[in-house]
Every structure is written in C-alpha cells, then in structure tokens.
C-alpha positions as CSV (number, residue, x, y, z in Angstrom):
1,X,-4.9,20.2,78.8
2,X,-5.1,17.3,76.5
3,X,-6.5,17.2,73.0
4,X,-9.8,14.9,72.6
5,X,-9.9,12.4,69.5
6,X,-12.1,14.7,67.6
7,X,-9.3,17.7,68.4
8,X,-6.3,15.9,67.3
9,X,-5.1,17.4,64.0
10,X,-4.5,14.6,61.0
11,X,-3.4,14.7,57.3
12,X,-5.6,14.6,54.7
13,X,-5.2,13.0,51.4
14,X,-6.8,14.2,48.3
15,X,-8.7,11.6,47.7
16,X,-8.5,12.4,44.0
17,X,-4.4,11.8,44.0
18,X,-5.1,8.2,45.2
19,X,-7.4,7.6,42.6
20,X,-4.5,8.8,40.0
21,X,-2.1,7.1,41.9
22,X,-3.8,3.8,41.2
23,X,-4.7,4.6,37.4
24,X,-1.1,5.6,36.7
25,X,0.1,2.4,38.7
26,X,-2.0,0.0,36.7
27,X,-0.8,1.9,33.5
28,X,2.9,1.7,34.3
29,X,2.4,-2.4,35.5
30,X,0.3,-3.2,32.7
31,X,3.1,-1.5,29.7
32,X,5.9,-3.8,31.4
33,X,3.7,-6.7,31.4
34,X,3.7,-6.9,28.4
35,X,7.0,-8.0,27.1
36,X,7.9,-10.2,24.3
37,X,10.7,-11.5,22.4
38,X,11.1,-10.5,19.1
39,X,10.8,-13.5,16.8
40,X,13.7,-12.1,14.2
41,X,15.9,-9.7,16.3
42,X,15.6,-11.6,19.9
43,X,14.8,-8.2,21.7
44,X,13.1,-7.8,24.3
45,X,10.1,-5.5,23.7
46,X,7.1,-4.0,25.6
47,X,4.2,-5.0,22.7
48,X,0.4,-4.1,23.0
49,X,-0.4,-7.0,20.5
50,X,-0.1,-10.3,19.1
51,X,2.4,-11.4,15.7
52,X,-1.3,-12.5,14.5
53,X,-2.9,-9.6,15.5
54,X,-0.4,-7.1,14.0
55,X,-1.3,-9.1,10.6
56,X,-5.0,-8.9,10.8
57,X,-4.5,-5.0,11.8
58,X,-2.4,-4.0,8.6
59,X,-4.5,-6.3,6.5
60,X,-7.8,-4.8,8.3
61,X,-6.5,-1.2,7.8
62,X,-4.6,-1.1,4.2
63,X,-7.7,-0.8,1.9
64,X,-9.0,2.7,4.2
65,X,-5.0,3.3,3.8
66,X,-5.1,2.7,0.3
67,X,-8.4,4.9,-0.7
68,X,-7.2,7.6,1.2
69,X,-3.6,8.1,-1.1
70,X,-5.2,7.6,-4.6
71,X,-6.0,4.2,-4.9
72,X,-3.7,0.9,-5.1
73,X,-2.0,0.5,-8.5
74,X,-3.1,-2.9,-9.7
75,X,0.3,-4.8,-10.9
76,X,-1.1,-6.3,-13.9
77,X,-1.8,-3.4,-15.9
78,X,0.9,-1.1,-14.5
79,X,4.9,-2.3,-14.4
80,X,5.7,0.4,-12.1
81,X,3.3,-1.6,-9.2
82,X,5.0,-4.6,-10.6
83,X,8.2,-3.7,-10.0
84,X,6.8,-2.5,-6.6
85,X,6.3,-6.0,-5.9
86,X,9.1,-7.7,-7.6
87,X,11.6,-5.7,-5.6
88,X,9.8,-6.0,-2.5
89,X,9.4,-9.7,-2.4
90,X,13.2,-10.2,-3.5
91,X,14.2,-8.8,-0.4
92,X,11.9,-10.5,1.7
93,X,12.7,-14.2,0.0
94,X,16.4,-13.8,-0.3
95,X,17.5,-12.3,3.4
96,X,16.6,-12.9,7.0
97,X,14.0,-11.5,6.3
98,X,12.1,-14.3,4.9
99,X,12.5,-16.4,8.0
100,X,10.3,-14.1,10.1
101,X,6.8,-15.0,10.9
102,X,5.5,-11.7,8.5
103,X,7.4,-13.6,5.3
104,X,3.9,-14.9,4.0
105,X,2.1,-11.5,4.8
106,X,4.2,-8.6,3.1
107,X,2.4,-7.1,0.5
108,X,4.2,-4.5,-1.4
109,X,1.6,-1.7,-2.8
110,X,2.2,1.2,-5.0
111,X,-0.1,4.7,-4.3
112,X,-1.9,6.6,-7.2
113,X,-0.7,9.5,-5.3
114,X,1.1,11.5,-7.7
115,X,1.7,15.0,-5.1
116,X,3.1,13.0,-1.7
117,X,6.7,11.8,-1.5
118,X,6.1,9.1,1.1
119,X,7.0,5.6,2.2
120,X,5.3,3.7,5.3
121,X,4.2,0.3,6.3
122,X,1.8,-1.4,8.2
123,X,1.9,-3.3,11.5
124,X,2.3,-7.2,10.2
125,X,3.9,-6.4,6.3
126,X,1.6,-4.0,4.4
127,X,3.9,-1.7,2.7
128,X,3.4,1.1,0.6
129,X,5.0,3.6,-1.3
130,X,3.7,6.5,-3.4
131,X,3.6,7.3,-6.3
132,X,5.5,10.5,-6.3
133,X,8.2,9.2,-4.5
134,X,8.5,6.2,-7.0
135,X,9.2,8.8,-9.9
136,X,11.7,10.7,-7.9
137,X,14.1,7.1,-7.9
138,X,16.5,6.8,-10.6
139,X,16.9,3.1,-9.9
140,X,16.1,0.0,-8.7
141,X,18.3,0.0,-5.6
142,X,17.1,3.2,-4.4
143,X,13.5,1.2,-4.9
144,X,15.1,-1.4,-2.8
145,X,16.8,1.1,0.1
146,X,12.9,2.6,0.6
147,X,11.3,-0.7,0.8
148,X,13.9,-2.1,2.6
149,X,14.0,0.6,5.2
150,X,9.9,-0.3,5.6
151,X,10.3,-3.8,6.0
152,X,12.3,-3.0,9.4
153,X,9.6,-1.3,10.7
154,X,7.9,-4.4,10.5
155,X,10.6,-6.7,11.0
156,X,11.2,-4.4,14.2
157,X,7.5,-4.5,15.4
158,X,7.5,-0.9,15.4
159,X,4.2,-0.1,15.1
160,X,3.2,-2.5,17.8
161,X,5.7,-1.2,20.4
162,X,4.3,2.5,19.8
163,X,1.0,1.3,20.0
164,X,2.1,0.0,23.4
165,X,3.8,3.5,24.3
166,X,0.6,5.2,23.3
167,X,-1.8,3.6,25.8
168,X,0.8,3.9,28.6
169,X,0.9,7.4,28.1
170,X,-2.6,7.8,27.5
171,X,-3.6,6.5,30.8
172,X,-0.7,8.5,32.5
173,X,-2.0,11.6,30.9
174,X,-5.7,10.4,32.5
175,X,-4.0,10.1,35.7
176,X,-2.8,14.0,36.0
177,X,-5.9,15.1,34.6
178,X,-7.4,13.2,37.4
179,X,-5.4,14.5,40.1
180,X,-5.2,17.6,39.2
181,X,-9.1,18.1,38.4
182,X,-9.5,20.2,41.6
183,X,-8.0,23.3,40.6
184,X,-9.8,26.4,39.4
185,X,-9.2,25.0,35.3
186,X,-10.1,21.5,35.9
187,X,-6.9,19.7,36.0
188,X,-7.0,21.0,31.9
189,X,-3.3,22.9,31.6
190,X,-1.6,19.9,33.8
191,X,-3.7,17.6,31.6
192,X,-2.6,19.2,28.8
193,X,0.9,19.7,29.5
194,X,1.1,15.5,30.4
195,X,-0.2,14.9,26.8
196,X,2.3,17.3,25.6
197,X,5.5,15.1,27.5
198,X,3.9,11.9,26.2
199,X,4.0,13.4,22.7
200,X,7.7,14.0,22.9
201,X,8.6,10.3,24.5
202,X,6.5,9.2,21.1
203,X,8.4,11.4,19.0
204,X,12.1,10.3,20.2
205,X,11.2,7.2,20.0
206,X,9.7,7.5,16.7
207,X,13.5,9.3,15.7
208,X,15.1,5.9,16.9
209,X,12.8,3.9,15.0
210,X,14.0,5.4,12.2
211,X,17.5,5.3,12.2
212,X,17.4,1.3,13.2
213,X,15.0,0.9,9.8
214,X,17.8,2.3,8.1
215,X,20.1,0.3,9.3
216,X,18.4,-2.5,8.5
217,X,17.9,-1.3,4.9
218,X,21.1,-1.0,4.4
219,X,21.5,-4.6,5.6
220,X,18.8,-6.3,3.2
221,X,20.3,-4.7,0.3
222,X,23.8,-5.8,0.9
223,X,22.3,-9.3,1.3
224,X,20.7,-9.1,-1.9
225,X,23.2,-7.7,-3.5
226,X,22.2,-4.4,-4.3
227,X,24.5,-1.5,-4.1
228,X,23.9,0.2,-0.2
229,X,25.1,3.5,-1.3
230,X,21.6,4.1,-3.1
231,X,20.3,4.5,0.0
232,X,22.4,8.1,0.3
233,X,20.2,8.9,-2.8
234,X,17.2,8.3,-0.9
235,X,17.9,10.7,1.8
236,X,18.8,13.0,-0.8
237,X,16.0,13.0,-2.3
238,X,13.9,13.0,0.8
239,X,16.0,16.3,1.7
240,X,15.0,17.8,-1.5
241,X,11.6,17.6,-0.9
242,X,11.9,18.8,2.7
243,X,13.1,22.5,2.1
244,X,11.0,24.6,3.0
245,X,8.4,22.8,5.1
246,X,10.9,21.9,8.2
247,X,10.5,21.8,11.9
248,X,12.8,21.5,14.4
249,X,14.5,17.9,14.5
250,X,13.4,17.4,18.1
251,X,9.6,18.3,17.0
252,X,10.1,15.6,14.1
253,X,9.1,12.1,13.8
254,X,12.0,11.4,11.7
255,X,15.9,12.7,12.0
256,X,16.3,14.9,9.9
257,X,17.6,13.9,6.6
258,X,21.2,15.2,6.9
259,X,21.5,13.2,10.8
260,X,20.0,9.9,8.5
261,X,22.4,10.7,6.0
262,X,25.7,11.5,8.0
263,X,24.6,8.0,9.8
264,X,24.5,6.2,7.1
265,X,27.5,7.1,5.6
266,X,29.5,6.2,9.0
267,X,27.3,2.7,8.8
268,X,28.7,1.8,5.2
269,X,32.2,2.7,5.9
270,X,32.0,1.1,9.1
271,X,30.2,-2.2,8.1
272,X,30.5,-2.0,4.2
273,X,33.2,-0.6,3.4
274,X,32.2,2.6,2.2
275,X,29.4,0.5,0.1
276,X,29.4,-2.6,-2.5
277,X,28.5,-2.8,-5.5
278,X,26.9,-6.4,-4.9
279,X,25.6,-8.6,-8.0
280,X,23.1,-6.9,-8.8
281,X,24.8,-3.2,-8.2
282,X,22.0,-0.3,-9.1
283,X,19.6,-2.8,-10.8
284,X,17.3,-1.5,-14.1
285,X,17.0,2.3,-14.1
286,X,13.0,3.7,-13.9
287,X,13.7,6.4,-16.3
288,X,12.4,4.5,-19.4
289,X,8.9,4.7,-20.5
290,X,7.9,1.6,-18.8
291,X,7.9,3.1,-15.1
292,X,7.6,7.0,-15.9
C-alpha cells in the first residue's frame, strides 16, 4: 500500500524563523557594507555615517550635551575654559592630527559641572571635559593627556563605528525576538537574552576603544612636546575617583584604571623610553588662582 500525495509526511518550517532569518541576513549584509577607510589611520572600518555627517551630529548634539552638565564655560570670562581651548587646539594644529578632515571642527569645551569627574567627545570633534575633573589636574600636560586621549576617539571614528555595531545588533536582537515569538513568553527571555549578548560585544569593544585613545594620547603629547608620563597621573586620578563605585572590568565600558595604567607604562617604556620630558615638559601648573 502506497501513500497518496495528501498522505506523504513533509517538513514544516516555522514560518516565523524565515522571517528572522531574512531580518538577521539583511542586518549582518548591511553592517559589512558599510566599510570605509579611515581618512587619518587608513583602517578599514564598518561606519553607519558620513565624515560630514559625524560633524553635523556632534555639532547638532553638543548644546543638549552641554545644558545637561552645567552649562558651557564661555572662554572669555573664565581662563580655566581658555586654557581648555588653548591646549586643545595645540594638539590639534601641531600633530597629525591637524591633517585630518575634523582639524577645522574640534571645539574644546569646559562643563560647569563641578560634582562629575568626566571626559568625552562627540562624533566629528566636540570635546568636553568637566569641570571637576579640570580641578583634579595639577598641570597642563595632564590637561593635555585627557584631551588628547578624546581627540582619538574622534580621530578613530569611534563613535560612528559603535553607532554602526549598535544597529547591527539591534536588528539581530529583532530577529530572535521574531523567531522565537511563538513560545509561551513571547519570544521575550530569548529576546531579552540577544540584547543582553549585544550589550557585551558593545562593551568590549568600547574597552578597546579605550586603550587605542590612550595610545594615541600618549602619541599627541609626545609630538607636542609635553611630558607623556602625565598621562599616568590621569589614570591615577581617574582611580581615585573610582573606589567605591566599581563593577566588574568585563561589565565596564572602560578598563579599569590599573589595566589603562599598567598599559601605559609598558607603551612609554616601549615607544618612549620610559617618557620624555619634551619642550614643553609639564607646562603651567592649574593650582594658581587663575584656574582654581
């Protein structure tokens, strides 16, 4: 006895798997698409976004920025926001740096934020630093280090390439929910536990991000001439104001500041020679009335 046509058994597909299938597809094609040569470094990069469009963003999003941490310093009637901007554009006009299609965009800005030790810049060459942090530096080169370390993040197009990251594991975390949405909670604890992985790819990469800003921190400052070393003050400071309120490094966006500190010290004696003092060494202290 023969089956009929109706009779034979088949396999079904879910057809809510193909439908992730293809979302997830077109998520994963789309990321590698998009690849572009950085302008300064000549790496090859996955980037959500124009050079031109990362400009307009930062200069689009640094007043909201700006509001949120106290206000913006204005330079003229504060030398502490001055300096801020002195520093900033030294490094910028007397380094690679300056060759680099952000030269004419980096802005250097200085928070009324007197409670948050912070540092962070914005896709294109908005850069700002608080003021709390600004009072913890005993000199201009450890100015220098912390705006130096920013303008890698630009120089890097770090906020771009996350940006990128971000949407490709958006739509991946779309694509479980989706093809999981049959079972008895929706798809939600799959869904859930997708965003959770795409959270940690962010965060390592974030971690790497880090530790190549340094790096190239370090390198600004030596071609200015300031002394690299001040950047072991930065992380020392930074650790200071860490105890206490730590997670775990590999739930952090950043190393923590003993890894960033042990790594810089095997960059200078690697590359510097255990540090330089340069020509212009530590710079003006900020201990004097005119920037406390």
């Amino acid at each position: 006895m023969s089956y009929g046509e109706a009779d034979r058994p088949g396999i079904s597909i879910n057809p809510r798997l193909i439908i992730a299938a293809v979302i997830a597809l077109f998520g994963i094609v789309t990321y590698f698409a998009r690849t572009q040569v950085n302008p300064v470094t000549g790496e090859k990069q996955h980037i959500a976004m124009s050079v031109d469009q990362e400009k307009a963003l930062g200069l689009e999003a640094a007043p909201k920025m700006a509001a949120e941490m106290g206000g913006d310093i204005t330079p003229g009637r504060d030398p502490r926001a001055a300096l801020v901007q002195e520093v900033g554009r030294r490094l910028v006009e007397n380094t690679e740096a300056g060759k680099s299609p952000y030269a004419d965009n980096f802005h250097f800005h200085l928070l009324n934020d007197p409670n948050t030790i912070n540092a962070f810049a914005l896709p294109g060459g908005q850069i700002f630093i608080t003021k709390a942090l600004f009072d913890k530096l005993d000199d201009e080169a450890e100015l220098a280090g912390v705006l130096g370390h920013e303008i890698g993040h630009v120089i890097h197009r770090h906020s771009a390439q996350q940006m990128a990251k971000g949407q490709l594991g958006q739509i991946l975390s779309t694509a479980v929910g989706v093809g999981t949405s049959d079972r008895n909670d929706g798809g939600q604890s799959a869904a859930m536990a997708a965003q959770m992985a795409n959270q940690m790819i962010q965060l390592r990469y974030g971690r790497g991000d880090e530790s190549q800003s340094d790096s190239y921190g370090l390198r600004l400052m030596n071609q200015v001439g300031y002394d690299p070393r001040a950047m072991l003050d930065v992380m020392k400071i930074l650790k200071d104001a860490s105890k206490g309120d730590r997670q775990p490094e590999w739930l952090s966006s950043h190393p923590l500041p003993e890894t960033r500190i042990q790594q810089i010290e095997d960059e200078l004696n690697r590359e510097y020679g255990g540090g330089s003092k340069g020509s212009i060494g530590r710079g003006r202290t900020l201990s004097g009335n005119d920037y406390r």
